[in-house]
C-alpha positions as MATLAB code, in Angstrom:
seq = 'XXXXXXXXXXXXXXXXXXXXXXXXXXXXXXXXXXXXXXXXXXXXXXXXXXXXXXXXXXXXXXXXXXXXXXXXXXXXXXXXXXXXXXXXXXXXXXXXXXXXXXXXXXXXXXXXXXXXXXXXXXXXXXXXXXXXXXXXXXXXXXXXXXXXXXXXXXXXXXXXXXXXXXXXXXXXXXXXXXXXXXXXXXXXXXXXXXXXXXXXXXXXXXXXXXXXXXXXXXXXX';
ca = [
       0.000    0.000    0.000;
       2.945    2.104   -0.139;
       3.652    2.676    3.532;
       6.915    2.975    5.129;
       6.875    0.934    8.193;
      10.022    1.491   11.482;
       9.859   -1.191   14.608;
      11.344    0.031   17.780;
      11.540   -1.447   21.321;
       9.721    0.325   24.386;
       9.372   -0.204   27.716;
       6.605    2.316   27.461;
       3.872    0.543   25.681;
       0.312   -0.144   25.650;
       1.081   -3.235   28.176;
       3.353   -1.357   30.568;
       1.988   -0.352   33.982;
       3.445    3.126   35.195;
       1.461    2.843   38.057;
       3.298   -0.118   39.190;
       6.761    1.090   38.632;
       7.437    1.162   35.026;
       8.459    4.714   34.316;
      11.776    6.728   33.082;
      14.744    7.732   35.390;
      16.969    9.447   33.696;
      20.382    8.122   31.931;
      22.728    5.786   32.753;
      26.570    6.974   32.631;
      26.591    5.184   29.276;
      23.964    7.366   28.059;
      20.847    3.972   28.479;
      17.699    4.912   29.551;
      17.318    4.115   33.011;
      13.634    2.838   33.993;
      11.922    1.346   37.424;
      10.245   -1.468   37.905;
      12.475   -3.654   35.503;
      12.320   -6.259   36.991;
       9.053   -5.684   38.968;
       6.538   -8.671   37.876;
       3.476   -6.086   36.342;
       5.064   -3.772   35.629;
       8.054   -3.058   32.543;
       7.955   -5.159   29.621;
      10.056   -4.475   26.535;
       7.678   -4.225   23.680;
       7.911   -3.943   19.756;
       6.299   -1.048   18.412;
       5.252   -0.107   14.522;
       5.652    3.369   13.459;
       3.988    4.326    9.859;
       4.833    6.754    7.211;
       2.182    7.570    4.491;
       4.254   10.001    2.982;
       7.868    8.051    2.025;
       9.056    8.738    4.975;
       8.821   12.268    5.432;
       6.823   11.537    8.994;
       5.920    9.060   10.816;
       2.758    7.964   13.133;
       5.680    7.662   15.826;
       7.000   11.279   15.798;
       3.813   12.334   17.245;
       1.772    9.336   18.748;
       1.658    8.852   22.787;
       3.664    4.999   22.462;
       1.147    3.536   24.803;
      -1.760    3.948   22.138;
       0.915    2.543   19.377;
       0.877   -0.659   17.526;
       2.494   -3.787   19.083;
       4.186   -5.811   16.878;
       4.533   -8.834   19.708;
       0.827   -8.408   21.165;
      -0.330  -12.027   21.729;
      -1.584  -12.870   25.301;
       1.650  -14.525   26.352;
       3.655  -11.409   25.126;
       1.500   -8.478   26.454;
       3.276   -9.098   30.223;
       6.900  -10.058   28.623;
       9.990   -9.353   26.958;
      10.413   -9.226   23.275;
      13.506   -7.427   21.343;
      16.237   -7.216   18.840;
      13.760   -7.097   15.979;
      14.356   -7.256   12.523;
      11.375   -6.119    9.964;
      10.735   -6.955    6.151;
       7.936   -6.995    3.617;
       7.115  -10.103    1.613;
       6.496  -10.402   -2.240;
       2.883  -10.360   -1.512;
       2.773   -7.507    0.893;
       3.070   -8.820    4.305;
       5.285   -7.406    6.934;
       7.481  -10.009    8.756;
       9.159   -9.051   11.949;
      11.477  -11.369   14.046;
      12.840  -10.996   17.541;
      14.010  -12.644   20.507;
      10.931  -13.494   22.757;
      10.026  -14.614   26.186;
       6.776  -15.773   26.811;
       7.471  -19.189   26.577;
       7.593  -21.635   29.578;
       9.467  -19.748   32.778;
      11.844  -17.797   30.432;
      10.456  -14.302   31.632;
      11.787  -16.001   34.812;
      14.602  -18.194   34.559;
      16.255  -15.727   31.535;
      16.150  -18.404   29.176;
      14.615  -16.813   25.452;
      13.090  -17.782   22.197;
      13.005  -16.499   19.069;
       9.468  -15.889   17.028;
       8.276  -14.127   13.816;
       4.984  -12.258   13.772;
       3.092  -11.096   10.314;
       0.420   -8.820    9.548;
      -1.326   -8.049    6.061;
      -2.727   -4.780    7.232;
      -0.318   -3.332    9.827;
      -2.554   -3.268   12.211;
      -3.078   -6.408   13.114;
      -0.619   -9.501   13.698;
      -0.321  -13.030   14.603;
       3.087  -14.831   15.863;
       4.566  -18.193   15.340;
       7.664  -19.678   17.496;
      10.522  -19.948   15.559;
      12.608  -22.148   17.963;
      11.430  -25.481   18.767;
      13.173  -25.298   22.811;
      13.576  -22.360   24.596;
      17.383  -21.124   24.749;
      19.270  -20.931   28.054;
      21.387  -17.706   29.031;
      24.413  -17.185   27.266;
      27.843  -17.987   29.098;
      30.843  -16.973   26.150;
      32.168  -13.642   26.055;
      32.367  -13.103   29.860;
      32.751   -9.026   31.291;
      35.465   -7.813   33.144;
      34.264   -9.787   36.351;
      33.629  -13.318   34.987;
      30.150  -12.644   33.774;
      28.603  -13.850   30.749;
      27.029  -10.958   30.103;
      26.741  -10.425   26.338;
      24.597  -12.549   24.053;
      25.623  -11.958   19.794;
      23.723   -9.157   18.655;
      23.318  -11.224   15.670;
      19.657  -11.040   14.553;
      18.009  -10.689   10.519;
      15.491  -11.509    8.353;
      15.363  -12.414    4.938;
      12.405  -12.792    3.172;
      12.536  -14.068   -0.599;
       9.044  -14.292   -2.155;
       6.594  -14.713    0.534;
       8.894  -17.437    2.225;
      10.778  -15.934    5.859;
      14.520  -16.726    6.840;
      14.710  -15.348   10.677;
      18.410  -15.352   11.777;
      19.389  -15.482   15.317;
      22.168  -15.945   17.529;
      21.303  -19.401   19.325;
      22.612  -20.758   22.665;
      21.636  -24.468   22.852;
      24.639  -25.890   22.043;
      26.737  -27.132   24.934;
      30.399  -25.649   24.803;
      32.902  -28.548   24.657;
      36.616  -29.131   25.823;
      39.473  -32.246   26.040;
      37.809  -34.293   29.507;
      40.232  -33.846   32.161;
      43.016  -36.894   31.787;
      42.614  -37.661   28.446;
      44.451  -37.039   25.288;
      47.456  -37.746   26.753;
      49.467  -40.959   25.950;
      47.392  -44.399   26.268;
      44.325  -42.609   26.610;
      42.669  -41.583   23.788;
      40.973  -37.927   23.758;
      37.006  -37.208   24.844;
      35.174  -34.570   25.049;
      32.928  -33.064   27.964;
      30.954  -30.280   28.917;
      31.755  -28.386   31.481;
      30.258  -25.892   34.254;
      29.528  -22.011   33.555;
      28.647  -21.389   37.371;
      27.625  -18.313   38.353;
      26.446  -18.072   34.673;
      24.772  -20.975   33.913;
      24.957  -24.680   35.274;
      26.771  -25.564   31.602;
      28.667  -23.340   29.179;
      27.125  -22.992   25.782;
      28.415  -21.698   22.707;
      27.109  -18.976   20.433;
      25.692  -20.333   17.263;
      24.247  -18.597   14.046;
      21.082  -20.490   13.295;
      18.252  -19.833   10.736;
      15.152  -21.729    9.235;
      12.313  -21.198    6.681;
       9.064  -20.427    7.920;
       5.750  -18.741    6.735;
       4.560  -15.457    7.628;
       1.284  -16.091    9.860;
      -1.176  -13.177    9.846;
      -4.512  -13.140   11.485;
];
């Protein structure tokens, strides 16, 4: 239909609860919005917003539009009270717009910090449906450990290619376990084996960092 479409993340969203202790604090010393209620069960949850452009970009529905009255991309009823991010957005041949992201309303992830990935499609931008991209949820990632031992950082690694009206989400996946030479082995007489290995205080295992994709349809409502 000609429309320019933008997804952002917000904590400030049609499902977040001010009231309850979602609401801005200022800056971090990096410059991050700082927010309350994070972690507060209620109250934020990082949402996926669609801002429109009728005019080629010129403006857009965003600029102007309170965010808690915008469209949510990730809107289902096991979304609206957790985390979805890292979006990527695309049209197919047909018109549909595809958006992928890393998700958490799956199982206990919104407690336990595992994640999924999902795709959700809508034909009119208004409206969407959402499909699970990853058949298990993923645990939290344990490479790439901060300054004090913490695996803090998962690949930013997320796309979407869409060719025809067929979607290729791309995400950065942490199910497989992270492997080393078992202790005693590879040495002479014993042949070498592999084994897995602890992550503690990160995780009970250490995982790798994998690029995975698949081929999935668009669902729309």
């Amino acid at each position: 239909n000609g429309s320019v479409v933008v997804t952002f993340g917000s904590y400030i969203n049609a499902f977040s609860n001010p009231a309850n202790g979602c609401a801005p604090q200022g800056f971090s010393v990096n410059v991050r919005n700082l927010y309350t209620g994070v972690k507060t069960a209620g109250a934020c949850n990082n949402k996926i917003l669609e801002s429109v452009s009728t005019n080629g970009g010129a403006s857009f529905n965003g600029d102007i539009t309170d965010p808690t009255t915008m469209t949510v991309v990730s809107a289902a009823p096991g979304q609206q009270h957790t985390d979805q991010w890292w979006q990527w957005a695309a049209f197919t041949k047909d018109g549909k717009l595809a958006v992928s992201y890393y998700d958490r309303q799956y199982g206990n992830d919104e407690t336990s910090g595992s994640f999924d990935f999902s795709l959700s499609g809508s034909s009119d931008l208004q409206h969407f449906a959402g499909r699970r991209v990853t058949s298990s949820s993923m645990p939290l990632p344990t490479q790439f450990p901060d300054d004090q031992g913490n695996g803090t950082f998962l690949g930013d690694y997320t796309g979407l290619l869409v060719v025809g009206n067929d979607a290729h989400p791309i995400w950065t996946d942490t199910r497989s376990s992270d492997l080393a030479l078992c202790p005693g082995t590879g040495v002479v007489g014993v042949a070498p084996q592999v084994c897995t290995f602890s992550a503690v205080p990160n995780g009970p295992l250490a995982n790798d960092q994998n690029i995975f994709t698949t081929s999935v349809d668009v669902p729309t409502p």
